[in-house]
MARROTOR-446144 format. One record per atom (N, C-alpha, C): residue number from 1; y, x, z; residue in one letter. Coordinates in Angstrom, 2 decimals. Layout:
N
+-----+---------+---------+---------+-----+
|   n |       y |       x |       z | res |
+-----+---------+---------+---------+-----+
| NUM |       Y |       X |       Z |   a |
...
+-----+---------+---------+---------+-----+
***
This chain:
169
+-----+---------+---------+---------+-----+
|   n |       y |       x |       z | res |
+-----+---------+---------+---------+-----+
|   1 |   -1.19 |    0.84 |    0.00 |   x |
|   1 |    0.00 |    0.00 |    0.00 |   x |
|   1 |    1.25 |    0.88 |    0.00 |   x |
|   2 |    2.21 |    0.43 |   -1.14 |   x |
|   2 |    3.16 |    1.41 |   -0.77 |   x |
|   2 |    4.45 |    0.55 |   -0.75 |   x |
|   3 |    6.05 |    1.52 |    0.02 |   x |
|   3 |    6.55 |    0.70 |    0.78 |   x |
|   3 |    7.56 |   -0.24 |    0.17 |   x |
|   4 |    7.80 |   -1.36 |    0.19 |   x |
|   4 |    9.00 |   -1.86 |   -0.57 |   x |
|   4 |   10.59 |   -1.39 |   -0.11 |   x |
|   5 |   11.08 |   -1.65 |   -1.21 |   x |
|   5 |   12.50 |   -0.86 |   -1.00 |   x |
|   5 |   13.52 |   -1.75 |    0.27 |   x |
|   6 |   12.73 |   -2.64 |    0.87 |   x |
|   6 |   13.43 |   -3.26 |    2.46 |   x |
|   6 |   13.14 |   -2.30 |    3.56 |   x |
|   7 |   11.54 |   -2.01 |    3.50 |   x |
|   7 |   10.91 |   -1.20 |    4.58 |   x |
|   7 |   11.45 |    0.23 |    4.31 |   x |
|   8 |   11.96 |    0.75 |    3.04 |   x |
|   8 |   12.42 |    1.91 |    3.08 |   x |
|   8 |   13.85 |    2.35 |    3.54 |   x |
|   9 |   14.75 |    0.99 |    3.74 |   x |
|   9 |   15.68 |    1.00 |    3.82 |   x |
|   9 |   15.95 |    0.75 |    5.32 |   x |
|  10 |   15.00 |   -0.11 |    6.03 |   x |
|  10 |   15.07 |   -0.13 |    7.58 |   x |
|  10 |   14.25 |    1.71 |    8.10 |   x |
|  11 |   13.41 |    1.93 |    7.27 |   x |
|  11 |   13.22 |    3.49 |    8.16 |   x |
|  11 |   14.42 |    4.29 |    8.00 |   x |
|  12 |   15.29 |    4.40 |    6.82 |   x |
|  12 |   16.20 |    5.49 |    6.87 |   x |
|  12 |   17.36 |    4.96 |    7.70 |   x |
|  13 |   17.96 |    3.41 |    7.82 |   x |
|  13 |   18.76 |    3.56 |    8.65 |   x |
|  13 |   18.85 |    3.27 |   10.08 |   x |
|  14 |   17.57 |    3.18 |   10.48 |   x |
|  14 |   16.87 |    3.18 |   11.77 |   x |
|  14 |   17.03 |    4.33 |   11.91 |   x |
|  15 |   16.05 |    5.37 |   11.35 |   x |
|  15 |   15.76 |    6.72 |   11.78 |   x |
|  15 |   17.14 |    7.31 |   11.85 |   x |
|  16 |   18.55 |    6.92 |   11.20 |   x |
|  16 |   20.16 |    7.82 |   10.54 |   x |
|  16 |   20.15 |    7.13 |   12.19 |   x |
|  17 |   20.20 |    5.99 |   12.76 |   x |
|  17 |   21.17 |    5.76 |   13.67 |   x |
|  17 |   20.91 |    6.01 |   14.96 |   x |
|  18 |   19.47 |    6.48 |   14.98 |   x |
|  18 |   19.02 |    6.54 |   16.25 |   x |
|  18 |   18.88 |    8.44 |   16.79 |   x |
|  19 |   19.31 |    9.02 |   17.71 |   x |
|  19 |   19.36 |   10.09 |   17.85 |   x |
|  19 |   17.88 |   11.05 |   18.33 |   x |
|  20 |   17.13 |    9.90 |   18.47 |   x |
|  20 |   15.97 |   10.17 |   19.71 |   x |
|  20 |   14.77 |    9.87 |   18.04 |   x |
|  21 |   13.47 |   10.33 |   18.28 |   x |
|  21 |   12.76 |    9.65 |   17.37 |   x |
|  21 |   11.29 |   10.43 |   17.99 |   x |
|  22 |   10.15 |    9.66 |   18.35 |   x |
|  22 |    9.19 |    9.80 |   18.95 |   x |
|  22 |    8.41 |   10.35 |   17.99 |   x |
|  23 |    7.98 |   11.56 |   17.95 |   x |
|  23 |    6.68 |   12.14 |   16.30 |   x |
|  23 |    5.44 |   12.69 |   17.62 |   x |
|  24 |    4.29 |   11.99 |   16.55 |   x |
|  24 |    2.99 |   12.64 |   17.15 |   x |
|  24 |    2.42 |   13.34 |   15.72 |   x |
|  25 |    2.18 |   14.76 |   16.30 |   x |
|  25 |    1.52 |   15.09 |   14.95 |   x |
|  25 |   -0.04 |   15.37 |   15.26 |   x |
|  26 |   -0.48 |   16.04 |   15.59 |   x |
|  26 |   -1.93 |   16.78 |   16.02 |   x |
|  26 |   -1.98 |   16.34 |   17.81 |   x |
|  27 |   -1.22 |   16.64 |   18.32 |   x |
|  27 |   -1.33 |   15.74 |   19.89 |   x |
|  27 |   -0.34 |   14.70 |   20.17 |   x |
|  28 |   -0.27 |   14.61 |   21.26 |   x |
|  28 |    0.51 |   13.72 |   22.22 |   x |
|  28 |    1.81 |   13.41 |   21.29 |   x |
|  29 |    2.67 |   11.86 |   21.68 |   x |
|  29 |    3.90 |   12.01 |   20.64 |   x |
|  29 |    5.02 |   12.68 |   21.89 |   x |
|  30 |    6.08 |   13.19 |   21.24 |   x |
|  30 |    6.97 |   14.13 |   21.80 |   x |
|  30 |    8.42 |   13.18 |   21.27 |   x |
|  31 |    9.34 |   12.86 |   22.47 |   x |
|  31 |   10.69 |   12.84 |   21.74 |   x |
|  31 |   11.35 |   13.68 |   21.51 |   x |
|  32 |   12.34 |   13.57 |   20.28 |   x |
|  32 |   12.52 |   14.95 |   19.86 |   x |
|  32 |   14.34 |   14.08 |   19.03 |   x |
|  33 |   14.63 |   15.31 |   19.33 |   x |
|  33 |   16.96 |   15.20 |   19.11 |   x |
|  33 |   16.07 |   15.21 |   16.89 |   x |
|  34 |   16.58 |   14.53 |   16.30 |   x |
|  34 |   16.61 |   15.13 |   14.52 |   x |
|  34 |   17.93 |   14.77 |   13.86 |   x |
|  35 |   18.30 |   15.50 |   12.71 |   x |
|  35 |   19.08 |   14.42 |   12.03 |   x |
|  35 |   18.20 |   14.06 |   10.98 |   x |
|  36 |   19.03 |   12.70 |   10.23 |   x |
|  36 |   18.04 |   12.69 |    9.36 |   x |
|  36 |   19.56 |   12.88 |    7.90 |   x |
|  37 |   18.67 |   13.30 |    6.98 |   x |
|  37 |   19.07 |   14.15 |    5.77 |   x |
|  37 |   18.94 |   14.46 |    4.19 |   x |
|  38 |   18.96 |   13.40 |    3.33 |   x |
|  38 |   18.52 |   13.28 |    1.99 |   x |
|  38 |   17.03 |   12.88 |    2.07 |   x |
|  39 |   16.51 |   11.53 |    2.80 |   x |
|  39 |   15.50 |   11.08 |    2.65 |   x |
|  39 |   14.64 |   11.45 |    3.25 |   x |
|  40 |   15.04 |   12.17 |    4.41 |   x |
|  40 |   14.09 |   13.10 |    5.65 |   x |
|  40 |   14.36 |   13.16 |    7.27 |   x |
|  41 |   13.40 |   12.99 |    7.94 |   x |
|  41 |   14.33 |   13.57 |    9.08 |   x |
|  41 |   13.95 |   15.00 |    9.40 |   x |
|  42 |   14.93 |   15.87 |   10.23 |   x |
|  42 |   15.14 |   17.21 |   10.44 |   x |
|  42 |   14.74 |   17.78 |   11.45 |   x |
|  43 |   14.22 |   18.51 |   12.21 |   x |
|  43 |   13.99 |   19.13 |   13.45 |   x |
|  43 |   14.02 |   20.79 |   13.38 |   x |
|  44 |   14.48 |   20.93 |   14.39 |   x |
|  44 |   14.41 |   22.20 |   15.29 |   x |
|  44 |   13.90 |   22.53 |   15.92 |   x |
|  45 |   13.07 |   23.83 |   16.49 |   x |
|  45 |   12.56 |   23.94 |   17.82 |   x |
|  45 |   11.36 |   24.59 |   17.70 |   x |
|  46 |   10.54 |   25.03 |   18.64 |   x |
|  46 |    9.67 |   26.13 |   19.04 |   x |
|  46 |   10.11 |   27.66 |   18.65 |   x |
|  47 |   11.65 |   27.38 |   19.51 |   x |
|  47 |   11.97 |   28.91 |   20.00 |   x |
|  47 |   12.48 |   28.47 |   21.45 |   x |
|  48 |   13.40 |   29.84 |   21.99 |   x |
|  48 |   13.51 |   29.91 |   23.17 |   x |
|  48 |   15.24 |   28.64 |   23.20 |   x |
|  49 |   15.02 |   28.27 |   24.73 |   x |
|  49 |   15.98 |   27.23 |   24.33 |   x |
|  49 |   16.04 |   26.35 |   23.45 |   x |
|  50 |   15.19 |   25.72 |   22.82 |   x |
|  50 |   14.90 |   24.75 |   21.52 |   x |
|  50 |   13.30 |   23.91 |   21.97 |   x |
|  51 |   13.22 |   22.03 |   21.39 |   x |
|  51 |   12.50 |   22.06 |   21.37 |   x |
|  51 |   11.23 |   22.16 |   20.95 |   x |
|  52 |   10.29 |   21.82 |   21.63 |   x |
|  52 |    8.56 |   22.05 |   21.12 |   x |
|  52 |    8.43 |   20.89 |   20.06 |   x |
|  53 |    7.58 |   21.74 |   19.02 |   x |
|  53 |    7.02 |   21.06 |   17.88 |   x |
|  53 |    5.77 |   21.47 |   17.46 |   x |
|  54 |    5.16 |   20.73 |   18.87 |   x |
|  54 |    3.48 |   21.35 |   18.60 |   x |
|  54 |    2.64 |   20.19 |   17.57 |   x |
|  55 |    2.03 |   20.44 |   16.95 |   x |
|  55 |    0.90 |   19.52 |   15.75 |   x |
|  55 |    1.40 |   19.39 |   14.52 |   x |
|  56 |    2.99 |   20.27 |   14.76 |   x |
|  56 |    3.53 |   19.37 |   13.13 |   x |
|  56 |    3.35 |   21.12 |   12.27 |   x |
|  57 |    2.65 |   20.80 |   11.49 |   x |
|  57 |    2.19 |   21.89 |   10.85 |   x |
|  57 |    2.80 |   21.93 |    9.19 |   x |
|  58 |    2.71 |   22.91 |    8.68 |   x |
|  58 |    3.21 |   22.28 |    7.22 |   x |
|  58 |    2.19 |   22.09 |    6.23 |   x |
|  59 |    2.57 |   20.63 |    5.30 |   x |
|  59 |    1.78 |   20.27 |    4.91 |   x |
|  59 |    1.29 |   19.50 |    5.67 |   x |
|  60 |    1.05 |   18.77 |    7.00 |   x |
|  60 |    0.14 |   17.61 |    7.28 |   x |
|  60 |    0.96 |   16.59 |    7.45 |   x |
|  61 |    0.42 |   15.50 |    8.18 |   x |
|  61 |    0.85 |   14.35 |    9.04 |   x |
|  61 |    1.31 |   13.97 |   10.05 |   x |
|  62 |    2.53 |   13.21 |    9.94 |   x |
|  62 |    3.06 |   12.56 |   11.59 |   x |
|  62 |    3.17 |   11.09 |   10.94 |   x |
|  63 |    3.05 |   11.06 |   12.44 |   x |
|  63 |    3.28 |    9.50 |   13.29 |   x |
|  63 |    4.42 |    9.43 |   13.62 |   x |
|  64 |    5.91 |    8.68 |   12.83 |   x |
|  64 |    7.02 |    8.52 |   13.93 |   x |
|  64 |    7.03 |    7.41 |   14.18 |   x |
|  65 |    8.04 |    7.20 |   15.28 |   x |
|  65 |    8.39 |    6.17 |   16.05 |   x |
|  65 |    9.71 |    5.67 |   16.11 |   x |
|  66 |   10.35 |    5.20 |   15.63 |   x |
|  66 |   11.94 |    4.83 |   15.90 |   x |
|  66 |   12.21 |    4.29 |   17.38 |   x |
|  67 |   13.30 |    4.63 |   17.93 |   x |
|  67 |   13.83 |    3.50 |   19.01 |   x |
|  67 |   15.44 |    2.75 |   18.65 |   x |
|  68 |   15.31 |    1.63 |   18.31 |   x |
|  68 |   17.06 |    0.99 |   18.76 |   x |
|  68 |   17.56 |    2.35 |   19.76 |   x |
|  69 |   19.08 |    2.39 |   19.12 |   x |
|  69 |   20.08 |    3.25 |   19.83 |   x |
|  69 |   20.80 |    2.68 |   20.67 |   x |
|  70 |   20.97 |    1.02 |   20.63 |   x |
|  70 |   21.50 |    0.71 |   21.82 |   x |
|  70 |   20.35 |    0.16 |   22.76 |   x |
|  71 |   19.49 |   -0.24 |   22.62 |   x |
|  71 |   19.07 |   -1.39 |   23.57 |   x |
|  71 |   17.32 |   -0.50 |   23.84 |   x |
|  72 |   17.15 |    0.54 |   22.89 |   x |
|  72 |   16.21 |    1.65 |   23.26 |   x |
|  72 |   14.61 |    0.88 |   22.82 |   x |
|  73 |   14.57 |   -0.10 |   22.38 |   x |
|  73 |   13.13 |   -0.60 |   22.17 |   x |
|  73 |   12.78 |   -0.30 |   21.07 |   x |
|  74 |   11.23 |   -0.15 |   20.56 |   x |
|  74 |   10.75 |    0.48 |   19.34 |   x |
|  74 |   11.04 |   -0.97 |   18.14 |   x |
|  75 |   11.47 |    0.41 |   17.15 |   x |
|  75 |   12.27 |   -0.51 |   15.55 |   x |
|  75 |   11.13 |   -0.52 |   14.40 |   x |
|  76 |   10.75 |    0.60 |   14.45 |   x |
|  76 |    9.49 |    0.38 |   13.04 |   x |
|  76 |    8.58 |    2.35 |   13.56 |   x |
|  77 |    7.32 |    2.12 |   13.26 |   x |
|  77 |    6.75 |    3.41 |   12.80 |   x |
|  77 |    6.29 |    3.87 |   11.27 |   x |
|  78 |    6.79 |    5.14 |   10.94 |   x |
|  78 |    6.30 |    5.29 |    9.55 |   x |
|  78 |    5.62 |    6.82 |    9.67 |   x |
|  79 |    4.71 |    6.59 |    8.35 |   x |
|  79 |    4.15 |    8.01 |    8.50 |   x |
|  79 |    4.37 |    8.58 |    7.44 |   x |
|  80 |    4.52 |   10.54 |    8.23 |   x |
|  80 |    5.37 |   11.54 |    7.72 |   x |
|  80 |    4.67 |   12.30 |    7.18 |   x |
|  81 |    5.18 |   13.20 |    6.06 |   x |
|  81 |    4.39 |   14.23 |    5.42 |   x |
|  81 |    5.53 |   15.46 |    6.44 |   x |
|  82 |    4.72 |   16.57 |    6.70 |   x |
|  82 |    5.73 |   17.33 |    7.16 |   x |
|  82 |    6.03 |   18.65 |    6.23 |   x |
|  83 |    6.77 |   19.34 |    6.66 |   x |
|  83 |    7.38 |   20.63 |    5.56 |   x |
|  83 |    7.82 |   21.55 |    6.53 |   x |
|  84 |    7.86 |   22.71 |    6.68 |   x |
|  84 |    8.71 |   23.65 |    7.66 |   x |
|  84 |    9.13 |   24.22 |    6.20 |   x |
|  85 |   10.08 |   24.23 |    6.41 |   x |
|  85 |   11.22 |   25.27 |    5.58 |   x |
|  85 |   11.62 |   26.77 |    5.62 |   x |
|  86 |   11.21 |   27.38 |    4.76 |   x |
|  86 |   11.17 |   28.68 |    5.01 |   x |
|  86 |   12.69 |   29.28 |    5.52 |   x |
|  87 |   12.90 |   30.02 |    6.38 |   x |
|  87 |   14.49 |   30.40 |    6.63 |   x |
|  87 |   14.78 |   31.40 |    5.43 |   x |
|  88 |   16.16 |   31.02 |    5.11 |   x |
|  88 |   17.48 |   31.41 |    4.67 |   x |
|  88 |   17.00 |   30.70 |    2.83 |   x |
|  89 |   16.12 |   29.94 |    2.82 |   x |
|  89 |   16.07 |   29.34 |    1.36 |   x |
|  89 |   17.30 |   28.30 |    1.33 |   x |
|  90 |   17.01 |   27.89 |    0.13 |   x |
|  90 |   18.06 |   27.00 |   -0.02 |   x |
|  90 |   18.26 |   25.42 |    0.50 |   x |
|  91 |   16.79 |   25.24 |    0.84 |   x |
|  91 |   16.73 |   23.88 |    1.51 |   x |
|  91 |   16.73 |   23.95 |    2.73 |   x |
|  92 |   16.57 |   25.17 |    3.71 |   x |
|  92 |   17.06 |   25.64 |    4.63 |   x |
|  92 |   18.09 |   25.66 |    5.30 |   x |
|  93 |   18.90 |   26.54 |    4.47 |   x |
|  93 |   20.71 |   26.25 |    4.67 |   x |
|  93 |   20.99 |   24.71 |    4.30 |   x |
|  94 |   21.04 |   24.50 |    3.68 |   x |
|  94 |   21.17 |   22.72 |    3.73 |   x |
|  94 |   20.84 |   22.21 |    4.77 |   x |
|  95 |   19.29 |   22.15 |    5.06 |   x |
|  95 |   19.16 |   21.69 |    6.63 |   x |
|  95 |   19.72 |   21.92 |    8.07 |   x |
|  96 |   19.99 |   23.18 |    8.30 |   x |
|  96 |   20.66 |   24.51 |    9.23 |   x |
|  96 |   22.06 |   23.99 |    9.03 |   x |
|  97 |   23.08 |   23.74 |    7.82 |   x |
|  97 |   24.36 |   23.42 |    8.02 |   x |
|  97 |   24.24 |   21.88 |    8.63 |   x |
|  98 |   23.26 |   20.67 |    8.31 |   x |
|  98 |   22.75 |   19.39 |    9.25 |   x |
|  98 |   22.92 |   19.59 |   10.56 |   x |
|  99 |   21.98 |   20.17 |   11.18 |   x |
|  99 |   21.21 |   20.34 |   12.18 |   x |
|  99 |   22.19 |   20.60 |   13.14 |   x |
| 100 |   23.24 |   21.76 |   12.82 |   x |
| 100 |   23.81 |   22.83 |   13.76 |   x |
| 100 |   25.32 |   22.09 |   14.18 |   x |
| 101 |   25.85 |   20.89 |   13.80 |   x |
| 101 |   26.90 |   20.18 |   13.66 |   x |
| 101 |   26.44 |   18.92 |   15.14 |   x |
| 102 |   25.07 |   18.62 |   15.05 |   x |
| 102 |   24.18 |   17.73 |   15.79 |   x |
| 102 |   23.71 |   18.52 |   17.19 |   x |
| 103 |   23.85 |   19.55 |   17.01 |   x |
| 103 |   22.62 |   20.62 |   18.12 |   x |
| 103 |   23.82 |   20.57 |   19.35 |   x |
| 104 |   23.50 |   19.98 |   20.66 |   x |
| 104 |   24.25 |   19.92 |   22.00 |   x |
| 104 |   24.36 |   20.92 |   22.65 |   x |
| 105 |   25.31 |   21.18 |   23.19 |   x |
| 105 |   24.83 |   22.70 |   24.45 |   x |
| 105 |   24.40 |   24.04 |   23.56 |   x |
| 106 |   24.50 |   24.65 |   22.77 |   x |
| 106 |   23.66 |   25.42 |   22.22 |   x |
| 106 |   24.09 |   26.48 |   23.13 |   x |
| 107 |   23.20 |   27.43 |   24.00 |   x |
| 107 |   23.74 |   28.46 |   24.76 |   x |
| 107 |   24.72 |   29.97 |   23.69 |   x |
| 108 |   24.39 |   29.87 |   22.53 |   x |
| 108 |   24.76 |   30.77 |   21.75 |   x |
| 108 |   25.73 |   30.51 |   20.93 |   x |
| 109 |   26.23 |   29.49 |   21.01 |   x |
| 109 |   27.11 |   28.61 |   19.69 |   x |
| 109 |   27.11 |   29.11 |   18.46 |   x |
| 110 |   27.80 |   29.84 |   17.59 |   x |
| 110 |   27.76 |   30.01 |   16.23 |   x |
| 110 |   26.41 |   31.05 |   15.89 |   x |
| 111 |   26.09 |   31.77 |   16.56 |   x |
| 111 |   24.98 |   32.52 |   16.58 |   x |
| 111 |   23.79 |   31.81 |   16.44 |   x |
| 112 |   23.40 |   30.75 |   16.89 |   x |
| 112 |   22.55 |   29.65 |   17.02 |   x |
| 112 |   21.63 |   29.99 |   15.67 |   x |
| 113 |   22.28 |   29.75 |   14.76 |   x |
| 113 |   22.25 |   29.78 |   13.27 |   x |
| 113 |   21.40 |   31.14 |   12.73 |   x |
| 114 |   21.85 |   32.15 |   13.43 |   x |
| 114 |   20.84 |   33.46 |   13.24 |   x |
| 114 |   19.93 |   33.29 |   14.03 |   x |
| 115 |   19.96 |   33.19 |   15.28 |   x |
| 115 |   18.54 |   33.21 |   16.33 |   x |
| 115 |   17.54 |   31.93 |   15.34 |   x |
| 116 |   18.10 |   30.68 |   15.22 |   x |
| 116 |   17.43 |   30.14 |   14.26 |   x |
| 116 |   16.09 |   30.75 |   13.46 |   x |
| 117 |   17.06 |   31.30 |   12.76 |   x |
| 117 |   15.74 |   31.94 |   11.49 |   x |
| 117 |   14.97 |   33.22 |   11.71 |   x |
| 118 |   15.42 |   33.48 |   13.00 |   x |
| 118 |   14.44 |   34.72 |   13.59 |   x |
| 118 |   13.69 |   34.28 |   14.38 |   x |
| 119 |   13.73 |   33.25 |   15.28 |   x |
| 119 |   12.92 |   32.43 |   16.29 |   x |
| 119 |   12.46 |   31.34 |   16.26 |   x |
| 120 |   12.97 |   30.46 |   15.26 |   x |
| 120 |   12.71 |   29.31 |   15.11 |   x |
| 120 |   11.87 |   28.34 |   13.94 |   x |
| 121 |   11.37 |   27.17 |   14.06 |   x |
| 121 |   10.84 |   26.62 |   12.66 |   x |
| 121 |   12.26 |   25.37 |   12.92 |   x |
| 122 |   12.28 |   25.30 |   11.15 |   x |
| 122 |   12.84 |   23.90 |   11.28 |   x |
| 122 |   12.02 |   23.31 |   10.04 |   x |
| 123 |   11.48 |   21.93 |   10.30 |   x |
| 123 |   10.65 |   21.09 |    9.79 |   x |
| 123 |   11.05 |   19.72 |    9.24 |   x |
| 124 |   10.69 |   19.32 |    8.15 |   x |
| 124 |   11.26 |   18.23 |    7.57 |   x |
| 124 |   10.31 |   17.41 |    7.34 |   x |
| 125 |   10.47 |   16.17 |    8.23 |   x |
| 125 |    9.99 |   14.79 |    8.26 |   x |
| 125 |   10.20 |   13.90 |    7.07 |   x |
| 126 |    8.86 |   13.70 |    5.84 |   x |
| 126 |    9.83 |   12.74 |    5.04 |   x |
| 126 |    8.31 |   11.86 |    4.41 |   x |
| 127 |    9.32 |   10.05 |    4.69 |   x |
| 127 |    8.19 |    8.80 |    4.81 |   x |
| 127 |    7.21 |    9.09 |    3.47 |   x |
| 128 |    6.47 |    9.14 |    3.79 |   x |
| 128 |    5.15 |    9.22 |    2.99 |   x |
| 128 |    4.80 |    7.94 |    2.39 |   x |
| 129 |    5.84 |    7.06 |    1.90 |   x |
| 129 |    6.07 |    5.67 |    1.66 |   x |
| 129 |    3.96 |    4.75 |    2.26 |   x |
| 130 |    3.64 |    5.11 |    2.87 |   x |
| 130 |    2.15 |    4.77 |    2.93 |   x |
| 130 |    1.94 |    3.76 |    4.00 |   x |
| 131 |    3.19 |    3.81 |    4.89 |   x |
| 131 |    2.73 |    2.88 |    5.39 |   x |
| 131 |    3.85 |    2.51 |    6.52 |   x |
| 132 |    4.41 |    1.12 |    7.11 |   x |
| 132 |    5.46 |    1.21 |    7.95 |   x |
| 132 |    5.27 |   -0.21 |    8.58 |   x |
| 133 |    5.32 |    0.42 |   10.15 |   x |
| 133 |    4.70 |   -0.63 |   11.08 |   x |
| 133 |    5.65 |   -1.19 |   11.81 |   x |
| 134 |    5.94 |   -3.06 |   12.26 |   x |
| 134 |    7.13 |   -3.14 |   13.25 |   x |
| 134 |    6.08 |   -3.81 |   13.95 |   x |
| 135 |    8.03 |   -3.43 |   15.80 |   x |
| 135 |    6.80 |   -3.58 |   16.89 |   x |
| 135 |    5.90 |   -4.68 |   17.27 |   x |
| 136 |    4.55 |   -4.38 |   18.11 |   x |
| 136 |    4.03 |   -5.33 |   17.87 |   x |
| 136 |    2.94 |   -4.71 |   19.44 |   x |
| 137 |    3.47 |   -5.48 |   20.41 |   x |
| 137 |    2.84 |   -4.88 |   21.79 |   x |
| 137 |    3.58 |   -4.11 |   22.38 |   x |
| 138 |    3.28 |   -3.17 |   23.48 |   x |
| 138 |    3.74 |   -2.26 |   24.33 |   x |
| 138 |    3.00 |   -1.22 |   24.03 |   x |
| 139 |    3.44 |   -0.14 |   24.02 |   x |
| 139 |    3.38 |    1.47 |   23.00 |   x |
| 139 |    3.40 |    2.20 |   24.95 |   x |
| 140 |    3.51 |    1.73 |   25.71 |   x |
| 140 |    3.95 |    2.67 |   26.76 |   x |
| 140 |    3.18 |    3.27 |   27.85 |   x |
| 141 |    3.05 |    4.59 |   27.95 |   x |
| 141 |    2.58 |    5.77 |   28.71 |   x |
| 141 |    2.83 |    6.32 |   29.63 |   x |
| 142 |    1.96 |    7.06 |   29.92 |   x |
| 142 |    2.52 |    7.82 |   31.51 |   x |
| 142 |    3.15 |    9.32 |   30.78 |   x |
| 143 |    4.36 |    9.46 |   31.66 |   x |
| 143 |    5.01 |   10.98 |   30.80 |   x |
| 143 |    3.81 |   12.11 |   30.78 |   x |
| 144 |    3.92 |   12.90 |   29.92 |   x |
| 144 |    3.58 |   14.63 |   29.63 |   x |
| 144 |    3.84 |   15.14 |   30.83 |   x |
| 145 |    3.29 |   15.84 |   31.21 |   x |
| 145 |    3.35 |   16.81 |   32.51 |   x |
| 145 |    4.44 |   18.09 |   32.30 |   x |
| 146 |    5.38 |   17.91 |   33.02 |   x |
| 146 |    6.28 |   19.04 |   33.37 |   x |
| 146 |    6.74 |   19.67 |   35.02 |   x |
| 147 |    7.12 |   20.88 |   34.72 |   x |
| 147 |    7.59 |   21.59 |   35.82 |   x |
| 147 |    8.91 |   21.04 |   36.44 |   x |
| 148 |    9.58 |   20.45 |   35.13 |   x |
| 148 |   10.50 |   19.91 |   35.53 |   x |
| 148 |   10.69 |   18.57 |   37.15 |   x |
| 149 |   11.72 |   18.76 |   37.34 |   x |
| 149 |   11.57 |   18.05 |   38.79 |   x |
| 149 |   13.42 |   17.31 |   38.84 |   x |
| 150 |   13.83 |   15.98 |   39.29 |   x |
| 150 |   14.58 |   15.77 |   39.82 |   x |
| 150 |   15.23 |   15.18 |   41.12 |   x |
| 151 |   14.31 |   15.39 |   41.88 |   x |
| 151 |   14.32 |   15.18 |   43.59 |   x |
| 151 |   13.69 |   15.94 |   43.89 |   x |
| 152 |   14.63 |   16.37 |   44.94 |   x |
| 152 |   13.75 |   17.44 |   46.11 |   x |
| 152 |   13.90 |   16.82 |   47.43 |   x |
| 153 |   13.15 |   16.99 |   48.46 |   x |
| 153 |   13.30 |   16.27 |   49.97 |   x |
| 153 |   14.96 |   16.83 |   50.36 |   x |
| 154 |   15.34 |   15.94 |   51.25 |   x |
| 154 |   16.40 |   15.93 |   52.19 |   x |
| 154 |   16.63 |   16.90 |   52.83 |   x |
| 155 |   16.80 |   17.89 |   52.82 |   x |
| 155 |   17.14 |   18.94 |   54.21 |   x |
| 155 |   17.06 |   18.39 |   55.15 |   x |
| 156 |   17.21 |   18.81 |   56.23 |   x |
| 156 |   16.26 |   18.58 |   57.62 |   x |
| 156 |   17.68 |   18.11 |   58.13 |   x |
| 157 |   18.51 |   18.67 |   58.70 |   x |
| 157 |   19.94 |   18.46 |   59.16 |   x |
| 157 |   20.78 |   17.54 |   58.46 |   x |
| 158 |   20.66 |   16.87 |   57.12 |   x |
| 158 |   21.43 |   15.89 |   56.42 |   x |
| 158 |   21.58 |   14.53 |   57.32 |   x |
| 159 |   20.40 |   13.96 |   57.74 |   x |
| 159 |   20.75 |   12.82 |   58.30 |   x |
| 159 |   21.94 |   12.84 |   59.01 |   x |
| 160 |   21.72 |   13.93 |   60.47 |   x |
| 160 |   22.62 |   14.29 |   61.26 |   x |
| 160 |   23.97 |   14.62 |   61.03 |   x |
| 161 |   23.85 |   14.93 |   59.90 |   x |
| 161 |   25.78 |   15.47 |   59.31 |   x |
| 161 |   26.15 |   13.94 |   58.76 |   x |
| 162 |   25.20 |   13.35 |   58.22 |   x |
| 162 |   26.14 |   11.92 |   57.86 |   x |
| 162 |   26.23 |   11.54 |   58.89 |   x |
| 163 |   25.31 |   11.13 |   59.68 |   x |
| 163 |   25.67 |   10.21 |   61.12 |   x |
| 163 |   27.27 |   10.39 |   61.53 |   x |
| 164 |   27.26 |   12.17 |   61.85 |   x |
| 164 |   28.09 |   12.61 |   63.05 |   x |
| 164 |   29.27 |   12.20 |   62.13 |   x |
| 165 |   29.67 |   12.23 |   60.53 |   x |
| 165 |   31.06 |   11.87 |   59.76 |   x |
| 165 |   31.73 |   10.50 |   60.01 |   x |
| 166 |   30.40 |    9.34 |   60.13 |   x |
| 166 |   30.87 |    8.36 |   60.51 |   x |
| 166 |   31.33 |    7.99 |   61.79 |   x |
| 167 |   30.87 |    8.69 |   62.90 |   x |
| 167 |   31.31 |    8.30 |   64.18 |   x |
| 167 |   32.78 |    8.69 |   64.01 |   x |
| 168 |   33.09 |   10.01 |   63.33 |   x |
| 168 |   34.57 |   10.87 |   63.76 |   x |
| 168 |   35.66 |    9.72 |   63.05 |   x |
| 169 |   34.96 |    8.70 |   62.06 |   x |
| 169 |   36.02 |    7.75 |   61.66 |   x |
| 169 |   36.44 |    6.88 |   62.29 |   x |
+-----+---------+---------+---------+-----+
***
């Protein structure tokens, strides 16, 4: 089945408006920052400071996932042929001038762009017109395991310092 030009037109401006886009390639799906870019979406990552793009190999298959940008619920899934782009080609720099306009925080700012193509893959997501799914159920999981942490216990003495602020009022 291949896709009609409605379903092609809700993946690209789903996928253009939404910043977040869920890809499973070989494991687990990963959210991941892309832009999307002449009929593709874009990614960065598996270097230092950048993220992981484990399963997406070049040449195979992903699974994406759209989410609504305001209201965050899943919009359509389509599946991807993937590409890593060789650095400093020409579809490269095309992608790299995308990407680097979109990229938050970069600890290196204009440098970004060199560490890029010495450390980095960037990979191009593009619909494999084969097939495009809307939602239909609950898609939802327990997170990936990280080191990451955002609570730590109370210090021992906190109670006591709030108490004692309110009495002095």
């Amino acid at each position: 089945m291949t896709q009609t030009f409605l379903e092609r037109a809700l993946v690209e401006e789903a996928t253009k408006k939404s910043g977040l886009i869920w890809v499973r390639g070989t494991g687990p799906a990963r959210a991941l920052w892309h832009v999307w870019h002449d009929g593709g979406a874009l990614l960065v990552g598996d270097g230092p400071g950048e993220q992981p793009l484990p399963g997406l190999a070049d040449g195979g298959t992903a699974e994406v996932t759209v989410r609504s940008k305001d209201k965050g619920g899943r919009l359509v899934v389509w599946a991807a042929v993937t590409a890593e782009l060789a650095p400093r080609s020409e579809a490269w720099e095309a992608a790299v001038a995308e990407l680097k306009g979109k990229r938050l925080n970069a600890p290196d700012g204009e440098a970004m762009v060199e560490r890029w193509a010495r450390e980095c893959r960037v990979v191009r997501l593009v619909p494999d017109g084969t097939r495009t799914e809307l939602p239909d159920g609950s898609l939802a999981a327990a997170p990936l395991a990280t080191p990451a942490t955002t609570r730590q216990e109370i210090p021992a003495g906190l109670p006591k310092l709030l108490l004692r602020r309110k009495r002095r009022r």
